[in-house]
N, C-alpha and C positions, 0 to 999 in steps of 0.2 A: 737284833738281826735285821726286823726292817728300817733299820735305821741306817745300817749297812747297808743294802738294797736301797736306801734314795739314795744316798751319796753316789752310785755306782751308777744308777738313771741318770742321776742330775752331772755327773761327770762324764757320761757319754750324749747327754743333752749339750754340753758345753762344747765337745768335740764335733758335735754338728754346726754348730753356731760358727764354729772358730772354721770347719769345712767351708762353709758357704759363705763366710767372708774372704777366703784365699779364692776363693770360685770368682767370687764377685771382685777383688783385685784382680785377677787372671782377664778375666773378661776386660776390665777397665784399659789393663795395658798393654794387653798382648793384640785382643782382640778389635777395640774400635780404632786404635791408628791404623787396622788395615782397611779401613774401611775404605781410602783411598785407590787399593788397589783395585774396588769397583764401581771405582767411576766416579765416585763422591769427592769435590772437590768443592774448597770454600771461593764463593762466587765474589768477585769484585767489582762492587758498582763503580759505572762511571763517574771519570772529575768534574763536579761543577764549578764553571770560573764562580769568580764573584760577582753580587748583582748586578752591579755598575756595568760591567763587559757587556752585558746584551746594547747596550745605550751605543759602541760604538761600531757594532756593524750594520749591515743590511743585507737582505736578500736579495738573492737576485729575481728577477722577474722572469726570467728562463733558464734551463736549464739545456739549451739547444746545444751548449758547445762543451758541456759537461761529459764526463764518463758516463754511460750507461749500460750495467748490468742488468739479464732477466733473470726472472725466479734462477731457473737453472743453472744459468752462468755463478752467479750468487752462492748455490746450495753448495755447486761446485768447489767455489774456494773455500767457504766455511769449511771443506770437508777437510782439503787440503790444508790449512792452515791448523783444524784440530789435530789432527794426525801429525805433522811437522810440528809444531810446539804448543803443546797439549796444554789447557787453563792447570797452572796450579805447577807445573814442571823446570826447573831450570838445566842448560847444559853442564855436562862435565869433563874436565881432563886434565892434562898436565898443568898447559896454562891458566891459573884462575882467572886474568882479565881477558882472554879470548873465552872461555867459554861464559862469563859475566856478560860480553858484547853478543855473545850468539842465542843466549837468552831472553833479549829485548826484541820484542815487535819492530821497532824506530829503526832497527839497524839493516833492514831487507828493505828491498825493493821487491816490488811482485809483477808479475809478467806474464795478460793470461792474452792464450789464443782460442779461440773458436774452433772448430773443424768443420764439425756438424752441431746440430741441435743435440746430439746423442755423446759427444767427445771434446773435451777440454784439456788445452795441458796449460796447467801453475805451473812459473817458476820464482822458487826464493831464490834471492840471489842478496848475500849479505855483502857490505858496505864498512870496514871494519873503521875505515876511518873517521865514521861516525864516533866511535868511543874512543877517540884519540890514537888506533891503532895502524898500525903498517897491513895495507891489504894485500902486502906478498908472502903474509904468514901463513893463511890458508889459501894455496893457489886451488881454483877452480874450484869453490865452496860451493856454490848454487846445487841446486835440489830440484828435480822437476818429477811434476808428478800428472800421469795422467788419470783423466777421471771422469766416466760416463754421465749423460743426463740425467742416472738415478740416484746420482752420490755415492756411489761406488767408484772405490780406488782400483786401477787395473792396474799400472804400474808406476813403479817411484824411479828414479836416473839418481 
């Protein structure tokens, strides 16, 4: 009889084991691919040319006739640009090569004005013909977004 009694331990021992390995699979693929959905996204470092490259430029010695953005202006687009196409995301639709083209950084031009020290407005405004495409596929594609000196979004166009 207790011998009957271990089998019946040891077979509900086993159905623990055999629980917390479907737990532990459950978890593995249900749960860490969501992980994305908060915020976790696999970071890509920059491309370095090769060594030789640094050998054929130079610097310039000012910067006077360059762009320049402050902190603000700065934070500004960061903010606009995350929100418009978010690290780790690509577009989707019917067309797969327009929304392939609308997923690349290269393919926008960006367009910021000043107002105040307090109001910014981005505009992307994509370029289709960059990826070989007809730019009368999406008429009027640009996206504007306004967005205060805090990094707050106020509104998108």
């Amino acid at each position: 009889m207790s011998e009957a009694l271990g089998r019946t331990e040891n077979g509900s021992s086993e159905q623990q084991k055999m629980k917390r390995h479907y737990l532990l699979l459950f978890f593995c693929s249900a749960v860490l691919p969501g992980c994305s959905y908060f915020g976790y996204y696999k970071y890509e470092k920059a491309l370095r040319a090769p060594a030789g490259a640094s050998e054929k430029i130079q610097f310039p010695h000012s910067y006077e006739d360059g762009i320049h953005t402050d902190g603000r202006m700065s934070r500004a687009l960061a903010v606009a640009m995350s929100d418009f196409l978010p690290p780790g995301t690509t577009r989707s639709g019917d067309n797969q090569r327009v929304a392939w083209c609308l997923s690349r950084w290269d393919t926008y031009d960006i367009f910021m004005q000043r107002v105040s020290d307090d109001l910014f407005f981005i505009n992307f405004s994509p370029i289709l013909s960059r990826c070989g495409l007809d730019d009368s596929l999406i008429p009027d594609a640009g996206t504007e977004y306004a967005v205060d000196g805090q990094g707050r979004i106020i509104d998108v166009h």
